[in-house]
KEVOPA-253825 format. One record per residue (C-alpha): residue in one letter; x negated, y, z negated. Coordinates in Angstrom, 3 decimals. Example, Ala and Ser with C-alpha at 12.3 -4.5 7.8 and 13.67 -1.06 7.14 Angstrom:
<nodes>
<node fipa="A" X="-12.300" Y="-4.500" Z="-7.800"/>
<node fipa="S" X="-13.670" Y="-1.060" Z="-7.140"/>
</nodes>
This chain:
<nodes>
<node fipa="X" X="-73.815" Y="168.264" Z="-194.296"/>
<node fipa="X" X="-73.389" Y="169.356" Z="-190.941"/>
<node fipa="X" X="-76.744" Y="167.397" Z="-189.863"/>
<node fipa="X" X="-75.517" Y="164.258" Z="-191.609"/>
<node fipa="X" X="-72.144" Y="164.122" Z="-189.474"/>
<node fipa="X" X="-74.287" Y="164.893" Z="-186.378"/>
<node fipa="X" X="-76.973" Y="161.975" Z="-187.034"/>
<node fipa="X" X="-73.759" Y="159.643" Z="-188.196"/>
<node fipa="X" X="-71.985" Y="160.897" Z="-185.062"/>
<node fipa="X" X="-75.343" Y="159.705" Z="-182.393"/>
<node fipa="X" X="-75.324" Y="156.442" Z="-184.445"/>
<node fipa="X" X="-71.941" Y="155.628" Z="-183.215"/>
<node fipa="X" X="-72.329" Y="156.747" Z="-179.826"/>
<node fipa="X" X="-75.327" Y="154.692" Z="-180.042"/>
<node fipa="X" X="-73.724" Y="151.835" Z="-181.576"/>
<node fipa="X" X="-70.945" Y="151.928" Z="-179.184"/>
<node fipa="X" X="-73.005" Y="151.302" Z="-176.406"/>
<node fipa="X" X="-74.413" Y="148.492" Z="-177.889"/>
<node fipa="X" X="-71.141" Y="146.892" Z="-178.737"/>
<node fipa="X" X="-69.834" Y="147.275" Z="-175.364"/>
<node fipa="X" X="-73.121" Y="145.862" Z="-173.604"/>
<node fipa="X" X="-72.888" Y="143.445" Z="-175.935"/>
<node fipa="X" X="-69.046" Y="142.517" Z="-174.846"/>
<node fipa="X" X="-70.144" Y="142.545" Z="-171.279"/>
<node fipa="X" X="-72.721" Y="140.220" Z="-171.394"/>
<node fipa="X" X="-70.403" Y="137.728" Z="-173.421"/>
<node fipa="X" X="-67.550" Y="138.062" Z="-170.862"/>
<node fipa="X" X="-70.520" Y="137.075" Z="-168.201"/>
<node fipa="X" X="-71.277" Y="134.242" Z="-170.315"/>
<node fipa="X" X="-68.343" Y="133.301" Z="-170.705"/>
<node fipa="X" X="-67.148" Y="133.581" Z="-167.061"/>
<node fipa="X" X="-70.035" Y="131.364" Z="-165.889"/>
<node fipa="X" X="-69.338" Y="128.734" Z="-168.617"/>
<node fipa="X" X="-65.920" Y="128.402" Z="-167.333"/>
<node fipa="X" X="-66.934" Y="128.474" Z="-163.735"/>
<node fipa="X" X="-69.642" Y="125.624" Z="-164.549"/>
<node fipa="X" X="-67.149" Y="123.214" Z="-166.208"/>
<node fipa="X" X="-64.007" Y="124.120" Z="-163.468"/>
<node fipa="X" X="-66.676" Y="122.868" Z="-160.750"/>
<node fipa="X" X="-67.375" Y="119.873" Z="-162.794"/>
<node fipa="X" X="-63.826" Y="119.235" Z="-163.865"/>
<node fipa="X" X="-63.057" Y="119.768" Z="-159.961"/>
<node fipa="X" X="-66.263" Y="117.448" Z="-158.381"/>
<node fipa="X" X="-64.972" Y="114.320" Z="-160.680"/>
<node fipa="X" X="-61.522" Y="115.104" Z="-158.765"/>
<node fipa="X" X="-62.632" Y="116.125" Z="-155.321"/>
<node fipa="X" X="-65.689" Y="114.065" Z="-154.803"/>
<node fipa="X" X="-63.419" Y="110.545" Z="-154.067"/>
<node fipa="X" X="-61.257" Y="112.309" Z="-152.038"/>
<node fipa="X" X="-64.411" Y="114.121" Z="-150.136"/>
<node fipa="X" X="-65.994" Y="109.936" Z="-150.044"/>
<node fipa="X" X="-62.809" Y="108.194" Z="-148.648"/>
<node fipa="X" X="-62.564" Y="110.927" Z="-146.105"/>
<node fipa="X" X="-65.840" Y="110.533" Z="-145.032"/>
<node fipa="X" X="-65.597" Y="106.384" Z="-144.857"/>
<node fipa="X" X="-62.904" Y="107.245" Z="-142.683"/>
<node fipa="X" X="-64.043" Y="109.697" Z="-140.451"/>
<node fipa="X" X="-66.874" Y="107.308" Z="-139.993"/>
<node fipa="X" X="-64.381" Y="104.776" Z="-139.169"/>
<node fipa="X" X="-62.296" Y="106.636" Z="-136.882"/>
<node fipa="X" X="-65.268" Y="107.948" Z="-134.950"/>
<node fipa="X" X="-65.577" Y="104.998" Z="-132.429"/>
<node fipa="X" X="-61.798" Y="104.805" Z="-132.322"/>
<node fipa="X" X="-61.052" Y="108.331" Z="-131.363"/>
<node fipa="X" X="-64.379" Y="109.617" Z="-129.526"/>
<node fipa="X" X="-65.407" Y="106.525" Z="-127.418"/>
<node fipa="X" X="-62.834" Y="106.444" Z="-124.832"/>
<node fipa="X" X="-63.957" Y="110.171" Z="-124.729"/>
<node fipa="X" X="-67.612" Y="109.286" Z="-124.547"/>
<node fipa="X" X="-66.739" Y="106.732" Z="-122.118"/>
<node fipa="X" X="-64.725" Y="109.030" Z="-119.805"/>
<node fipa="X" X="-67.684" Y="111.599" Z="-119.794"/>
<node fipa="X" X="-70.453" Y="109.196" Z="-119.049"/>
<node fipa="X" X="-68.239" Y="107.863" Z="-115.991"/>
<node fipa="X" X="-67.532" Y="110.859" Z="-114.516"/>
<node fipa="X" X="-71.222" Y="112.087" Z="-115.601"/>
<node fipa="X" X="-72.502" Y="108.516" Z="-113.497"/>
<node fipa="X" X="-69.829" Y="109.260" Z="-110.538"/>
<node fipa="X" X="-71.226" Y="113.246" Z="-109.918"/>
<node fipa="X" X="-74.410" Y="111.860" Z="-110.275"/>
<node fipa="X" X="-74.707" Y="108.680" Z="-108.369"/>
<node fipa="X" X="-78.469" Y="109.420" Z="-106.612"/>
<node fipa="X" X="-79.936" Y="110.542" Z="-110.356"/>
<node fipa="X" X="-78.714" Y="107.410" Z="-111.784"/>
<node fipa="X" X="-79.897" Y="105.194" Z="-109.076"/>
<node fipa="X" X="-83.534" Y="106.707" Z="-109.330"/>
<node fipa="X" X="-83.710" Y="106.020" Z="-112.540"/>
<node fipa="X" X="-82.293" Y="102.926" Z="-112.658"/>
<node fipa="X" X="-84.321" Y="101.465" Z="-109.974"/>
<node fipa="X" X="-87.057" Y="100.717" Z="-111.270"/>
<node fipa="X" X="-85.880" Y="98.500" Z="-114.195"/>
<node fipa="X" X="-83.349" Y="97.088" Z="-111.638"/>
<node fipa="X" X="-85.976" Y="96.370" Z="-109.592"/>
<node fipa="X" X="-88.036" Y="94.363" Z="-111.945"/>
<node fipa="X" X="-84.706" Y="92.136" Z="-112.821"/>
<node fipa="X" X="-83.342" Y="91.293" Z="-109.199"/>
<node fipa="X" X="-86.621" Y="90.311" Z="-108.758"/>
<node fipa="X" X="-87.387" Y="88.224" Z="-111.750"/>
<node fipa="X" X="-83.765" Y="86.709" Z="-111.017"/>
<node fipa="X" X="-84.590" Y="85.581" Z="-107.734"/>
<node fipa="X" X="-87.544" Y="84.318" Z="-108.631"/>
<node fipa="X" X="-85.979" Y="82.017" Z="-111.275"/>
<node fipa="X" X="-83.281" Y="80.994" Z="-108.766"/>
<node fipa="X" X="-85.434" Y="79.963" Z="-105.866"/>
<node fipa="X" X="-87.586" Y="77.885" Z="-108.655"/>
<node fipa="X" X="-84.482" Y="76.118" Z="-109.842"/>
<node fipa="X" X="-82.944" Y="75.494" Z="-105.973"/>
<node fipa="X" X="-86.496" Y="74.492" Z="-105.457"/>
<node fipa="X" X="-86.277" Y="71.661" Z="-108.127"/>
<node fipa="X" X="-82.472" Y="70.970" Z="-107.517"/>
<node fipa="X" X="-83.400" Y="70.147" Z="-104.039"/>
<node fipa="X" X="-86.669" Y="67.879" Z="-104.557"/>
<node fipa="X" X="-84.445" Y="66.174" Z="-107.187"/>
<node fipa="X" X="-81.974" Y="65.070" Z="-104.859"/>
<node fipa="X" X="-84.293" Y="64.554" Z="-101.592"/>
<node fipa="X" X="-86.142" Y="62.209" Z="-104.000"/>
<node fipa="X" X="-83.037" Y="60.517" Z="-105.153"/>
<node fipa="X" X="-82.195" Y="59.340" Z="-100.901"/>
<node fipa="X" X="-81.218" Y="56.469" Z="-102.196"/>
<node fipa="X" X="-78.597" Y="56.889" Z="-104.600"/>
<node fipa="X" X="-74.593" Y="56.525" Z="-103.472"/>
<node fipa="X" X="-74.243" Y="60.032" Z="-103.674"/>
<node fipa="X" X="-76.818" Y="60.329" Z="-101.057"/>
<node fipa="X" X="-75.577" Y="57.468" Z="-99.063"/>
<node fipa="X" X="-72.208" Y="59.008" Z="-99.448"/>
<node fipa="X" X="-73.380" Y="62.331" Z="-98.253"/>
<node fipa="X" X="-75.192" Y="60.929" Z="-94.747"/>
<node fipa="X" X="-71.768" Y="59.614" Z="-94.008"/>
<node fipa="X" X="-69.893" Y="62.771" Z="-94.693"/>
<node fipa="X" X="-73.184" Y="64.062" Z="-92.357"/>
<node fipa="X" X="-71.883" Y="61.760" Z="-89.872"/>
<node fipa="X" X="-68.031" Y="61.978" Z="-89.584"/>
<node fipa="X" X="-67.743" Y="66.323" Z="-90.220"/>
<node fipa="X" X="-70.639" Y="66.712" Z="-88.256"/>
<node fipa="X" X="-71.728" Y="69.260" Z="-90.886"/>
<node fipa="X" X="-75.872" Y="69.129" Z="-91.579"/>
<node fipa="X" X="-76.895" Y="67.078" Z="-94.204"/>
<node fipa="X" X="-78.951" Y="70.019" Z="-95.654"/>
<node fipa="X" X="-75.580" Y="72.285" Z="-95.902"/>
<node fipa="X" X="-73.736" Y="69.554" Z="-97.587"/>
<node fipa="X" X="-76.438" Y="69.658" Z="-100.434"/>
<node fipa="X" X="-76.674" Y="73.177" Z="-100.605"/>
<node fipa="X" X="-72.602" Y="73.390" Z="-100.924"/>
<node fipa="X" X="-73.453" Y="70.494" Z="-103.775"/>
<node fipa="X" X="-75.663" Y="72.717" Z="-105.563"/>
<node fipa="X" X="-73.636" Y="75.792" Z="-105.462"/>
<node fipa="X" X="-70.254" Y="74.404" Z="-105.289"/>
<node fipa="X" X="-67.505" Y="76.212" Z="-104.903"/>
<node fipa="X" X="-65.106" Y="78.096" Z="-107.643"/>
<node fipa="X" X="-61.807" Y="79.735" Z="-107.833"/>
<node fipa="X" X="-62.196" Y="82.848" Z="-110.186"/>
<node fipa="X" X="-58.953" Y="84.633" Z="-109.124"/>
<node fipa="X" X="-55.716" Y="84.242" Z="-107.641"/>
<node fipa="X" X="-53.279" Y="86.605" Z="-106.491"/>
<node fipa="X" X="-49.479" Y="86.705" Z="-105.427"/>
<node fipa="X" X="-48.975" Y="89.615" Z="-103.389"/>
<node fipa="X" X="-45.741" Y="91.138" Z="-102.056"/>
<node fipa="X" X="-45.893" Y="91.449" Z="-98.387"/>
<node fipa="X" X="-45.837" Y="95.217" Z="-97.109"/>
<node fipa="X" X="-45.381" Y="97.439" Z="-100.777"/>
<node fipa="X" X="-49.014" Y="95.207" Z="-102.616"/>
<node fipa="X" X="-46.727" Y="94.656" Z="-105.276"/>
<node fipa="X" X="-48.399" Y="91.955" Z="-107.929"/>
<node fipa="X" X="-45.816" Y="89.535" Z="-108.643"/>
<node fipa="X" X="-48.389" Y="86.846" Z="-110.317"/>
<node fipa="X" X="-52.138" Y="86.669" Z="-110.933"/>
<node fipa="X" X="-54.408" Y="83.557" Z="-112.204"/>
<node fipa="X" X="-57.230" Y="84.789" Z="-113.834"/>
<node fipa="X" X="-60.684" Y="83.236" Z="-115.044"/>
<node fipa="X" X="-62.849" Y="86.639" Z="-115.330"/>
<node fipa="X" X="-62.520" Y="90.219" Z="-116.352"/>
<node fipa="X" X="-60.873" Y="91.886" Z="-113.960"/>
<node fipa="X" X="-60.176" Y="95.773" Z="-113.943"/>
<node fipa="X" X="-57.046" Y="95.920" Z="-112.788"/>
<node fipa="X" X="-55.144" Y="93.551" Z="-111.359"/>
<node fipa="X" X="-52.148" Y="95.504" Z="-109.923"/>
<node fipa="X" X="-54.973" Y="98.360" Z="-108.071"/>
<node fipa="X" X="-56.621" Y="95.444" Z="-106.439"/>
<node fipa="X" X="-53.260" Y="93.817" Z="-104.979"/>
<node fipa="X" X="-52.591" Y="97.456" Z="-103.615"/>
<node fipa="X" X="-56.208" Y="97.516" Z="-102.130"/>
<node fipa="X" X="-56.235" Y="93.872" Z="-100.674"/>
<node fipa="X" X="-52.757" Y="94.557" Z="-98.738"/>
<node fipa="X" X="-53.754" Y="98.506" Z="-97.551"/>
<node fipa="X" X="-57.207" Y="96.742" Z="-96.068"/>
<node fipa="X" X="-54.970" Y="93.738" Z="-94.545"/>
<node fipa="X" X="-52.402" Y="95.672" Z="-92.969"/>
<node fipa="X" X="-55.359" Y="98.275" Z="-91.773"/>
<node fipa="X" X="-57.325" Y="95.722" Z="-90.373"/>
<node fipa="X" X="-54.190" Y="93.779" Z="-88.610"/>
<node fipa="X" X="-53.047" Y="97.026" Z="-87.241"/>
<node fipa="X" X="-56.416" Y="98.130" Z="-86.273"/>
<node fipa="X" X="-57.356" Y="95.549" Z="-83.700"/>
<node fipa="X" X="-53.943" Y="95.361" Z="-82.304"/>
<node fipa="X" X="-53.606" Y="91.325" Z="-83.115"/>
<node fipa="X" X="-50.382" Y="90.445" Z="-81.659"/>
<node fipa="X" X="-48.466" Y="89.520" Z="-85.001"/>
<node fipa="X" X="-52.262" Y="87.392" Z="-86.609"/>
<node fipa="X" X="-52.880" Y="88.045" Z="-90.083"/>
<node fipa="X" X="-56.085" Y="88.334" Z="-92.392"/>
<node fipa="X" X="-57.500" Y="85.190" Z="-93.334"/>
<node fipa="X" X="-60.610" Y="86.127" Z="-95.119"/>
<node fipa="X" X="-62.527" Y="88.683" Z="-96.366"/>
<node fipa="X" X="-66.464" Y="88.376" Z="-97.738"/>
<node fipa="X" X="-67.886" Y="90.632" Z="-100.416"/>
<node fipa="X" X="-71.620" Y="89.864" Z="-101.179"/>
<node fipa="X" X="-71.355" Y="86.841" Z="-103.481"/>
<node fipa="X" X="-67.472" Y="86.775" Z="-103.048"/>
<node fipa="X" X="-65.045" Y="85.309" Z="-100.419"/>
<node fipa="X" X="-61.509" Y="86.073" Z="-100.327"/>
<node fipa="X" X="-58.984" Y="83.416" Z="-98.758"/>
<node fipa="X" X="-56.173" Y="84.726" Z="-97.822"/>
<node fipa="X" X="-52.618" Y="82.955" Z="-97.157"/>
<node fipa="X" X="-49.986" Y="84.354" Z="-95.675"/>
<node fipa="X" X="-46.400" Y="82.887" Z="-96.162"/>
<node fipa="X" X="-42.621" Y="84.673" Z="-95.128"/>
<node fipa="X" X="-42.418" Y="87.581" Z="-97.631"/>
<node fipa="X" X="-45.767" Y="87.234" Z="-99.933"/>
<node fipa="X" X="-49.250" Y="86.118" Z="-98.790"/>
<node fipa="X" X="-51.900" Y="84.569" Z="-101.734"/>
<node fipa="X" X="-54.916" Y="85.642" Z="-101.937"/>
<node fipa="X" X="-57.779" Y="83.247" Z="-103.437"/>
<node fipa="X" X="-61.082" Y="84.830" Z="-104.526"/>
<node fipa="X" X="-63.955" Y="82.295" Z="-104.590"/>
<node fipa="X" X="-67.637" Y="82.239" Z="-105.452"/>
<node fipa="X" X="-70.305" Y="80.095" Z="-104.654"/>
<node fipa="X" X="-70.722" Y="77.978" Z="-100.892"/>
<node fipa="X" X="-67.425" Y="78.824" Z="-99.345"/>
<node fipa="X" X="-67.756" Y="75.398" Z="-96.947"/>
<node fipa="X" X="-65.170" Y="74.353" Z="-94.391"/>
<node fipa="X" X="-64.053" Y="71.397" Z="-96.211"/>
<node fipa="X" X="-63.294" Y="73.453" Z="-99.497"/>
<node fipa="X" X="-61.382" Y="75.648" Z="-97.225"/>
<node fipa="X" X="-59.403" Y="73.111" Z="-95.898"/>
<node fipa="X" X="-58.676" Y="71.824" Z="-99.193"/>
<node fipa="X" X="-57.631" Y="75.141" Z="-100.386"/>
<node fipa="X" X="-55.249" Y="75.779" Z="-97.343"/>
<node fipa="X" X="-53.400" Y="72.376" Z="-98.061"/>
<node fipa="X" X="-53.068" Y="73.003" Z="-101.870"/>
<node fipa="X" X="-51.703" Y="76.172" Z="-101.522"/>
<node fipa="X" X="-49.166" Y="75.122" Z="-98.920"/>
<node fipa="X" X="-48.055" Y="72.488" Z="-101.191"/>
<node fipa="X" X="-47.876" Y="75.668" Z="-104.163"/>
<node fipa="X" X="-45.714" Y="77.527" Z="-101.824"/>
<node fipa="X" X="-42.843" Y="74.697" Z="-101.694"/>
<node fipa="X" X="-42.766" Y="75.872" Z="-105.177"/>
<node fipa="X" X="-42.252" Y="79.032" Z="-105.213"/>
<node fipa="X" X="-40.858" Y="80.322" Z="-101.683"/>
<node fipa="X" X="-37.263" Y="79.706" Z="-102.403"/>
<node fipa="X" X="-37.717" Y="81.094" Z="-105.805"/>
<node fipa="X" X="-40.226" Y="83.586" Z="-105.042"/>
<node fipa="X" X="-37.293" Y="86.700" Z="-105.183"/>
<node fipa="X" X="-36.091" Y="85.103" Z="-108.545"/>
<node fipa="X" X="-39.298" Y="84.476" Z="-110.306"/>
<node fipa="X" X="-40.502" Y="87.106" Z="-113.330"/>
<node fipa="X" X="-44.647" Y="87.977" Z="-113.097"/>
<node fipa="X" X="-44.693" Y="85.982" Z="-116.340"/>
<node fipa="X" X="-43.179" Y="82.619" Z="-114.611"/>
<node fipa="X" X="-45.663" Y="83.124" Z="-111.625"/>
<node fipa="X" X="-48.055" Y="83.377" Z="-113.921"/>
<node fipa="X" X="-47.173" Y="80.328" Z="-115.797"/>
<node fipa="X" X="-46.640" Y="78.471" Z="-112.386"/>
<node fipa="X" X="-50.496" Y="79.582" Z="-111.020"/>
<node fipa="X" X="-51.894" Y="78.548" Z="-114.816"/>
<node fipa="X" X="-50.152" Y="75.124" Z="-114.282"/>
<node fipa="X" X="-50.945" Y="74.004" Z="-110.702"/>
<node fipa="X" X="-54.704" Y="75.307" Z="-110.180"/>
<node fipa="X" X="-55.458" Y="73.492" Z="-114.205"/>
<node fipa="X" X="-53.899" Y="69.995" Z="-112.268"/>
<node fipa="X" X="-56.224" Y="70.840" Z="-109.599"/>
<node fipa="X" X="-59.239" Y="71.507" Z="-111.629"/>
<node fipa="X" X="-58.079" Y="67.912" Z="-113.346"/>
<node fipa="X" X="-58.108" Y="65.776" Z="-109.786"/>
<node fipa="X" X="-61.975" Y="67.409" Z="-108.804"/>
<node fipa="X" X="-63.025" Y="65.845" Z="-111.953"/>
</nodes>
């Protein structure tokens, strides 16, 4: 009897074991299971959410890192002018080059074209305005081929630089930094050589000249490219005379936006009468 309860007593121990192994592994099971379909459950939630953030993200990247990307490489380029010219040389090279090239063949044929064409009334017209300026016929056809052009105009406050109207036909940086520059390089150069009260009239940069025009309490500057020639200048200095009957006894009174709107006006008549 007594080895009967002790073999029925290791059986349960035995058994015991078994159950609760058993019970373990189930619980494991069953923990996984649930884990597996909570992450699937969660995905068909979270995965849109996880997509439209991306698309944005993607979206917003230009938006919100370029000016920072921008600001980098320019201060990148400005601490390392001499690296970026060396390695930009070369190819720079190659295109000034190439440029020129193609611009020496084309004044090449613009100039056989109109020597060939002595003849014409614009040729005939040309050996008389030869013959009463006194300006070379060979300048007056150059000027022909590379007329000149008004890309910007400026109305500058005499003294503070202040902008008080701008006519615009290219992409300039800003306006309002190069009215400030323009009048601290006037009043330096006026002061500089000591002129006895004579103002700035012009200034050249490379393929740019700057007329300038001085009047009471503004001056207006003209920035031209192309064959600055005498006769355009003259031209220039009698239009803008005739601009400044508009505006000098309204000049105080005027908004930027009217200036504006006066500038747009007067140089589009003038653009109409070269025609």
């Amino acid at each position: 009897m007594v080895k009967e309860d002790k073999l029925q007593l290791l059986r349960d121990i035995l058994l015991i074991d078994d159950r609760e192994v058993a019970q373990a592994i189930n619980r494991r099971i069953e923990t996984i299971t649930d884990t597996i379909e909570r992450r699937e459950k969660l995905s068909e939630k979270v995965d849109p959410i996880i997509e439209e953030r991306l698309k944005l993200f993607v979206e917003e990247i230009p938006l919100s890192l370029g000016p920072v990307i921008t600001d980098t490489l320019k201060k990148q380029i400005a601490e390392s002018k001499d690296q970026v010219v060396e390695a930009l040389y070369p190819i720079m090279g190659k295109m000034i080059k190439r440029y020129i090239q193609s611009e020496i063949e084309l004044l090449s044929e613009n100039m056989n074209r109109k020597v060939n064409d002595t003849f014409s009334v614009v040729a005939v017209k040309r050996k008389f305005r030869a013959l009463f300026t006194g300006v070379k016929e060979s300048d007056l056809m150059l000027s022909e081929l590379d007329a000149p052009n008004v890309n910007e105009v400026f109305v500058i406050q005499k003294g503070s630089g202040i902008l008080l109207g701008n006519l615009s036909h290219t992409a300039t940086v800003d306006k309002d930094m190069i009215s400030g520059m323009l009048t601290a390089i006037k009043s330096f150069v006026e002061d500089a050589f000591e002129g006895g009260g004579q103002d700035l009239e012009a200034i050249n940069y490379e393929l740019y000249s700057i007329h300038i025009q001085n009047f009471h309490t503004y001056y207006i500057a003209v920035v031209i490219s192309g064959t600055y020639t005498k006769s355009f200048e003259n031209k220039l200095e009698n239009r803008l005379l005739k601009l400044s009957k508009s505006l000098s006894p309204r000049i105080s009174t005027l908004t930027k936006e009217a200036i504006d709107g006066v500038l747009i006006e007067f140089f589009k008549k003038w653009r109409v009468q070269k025609k």
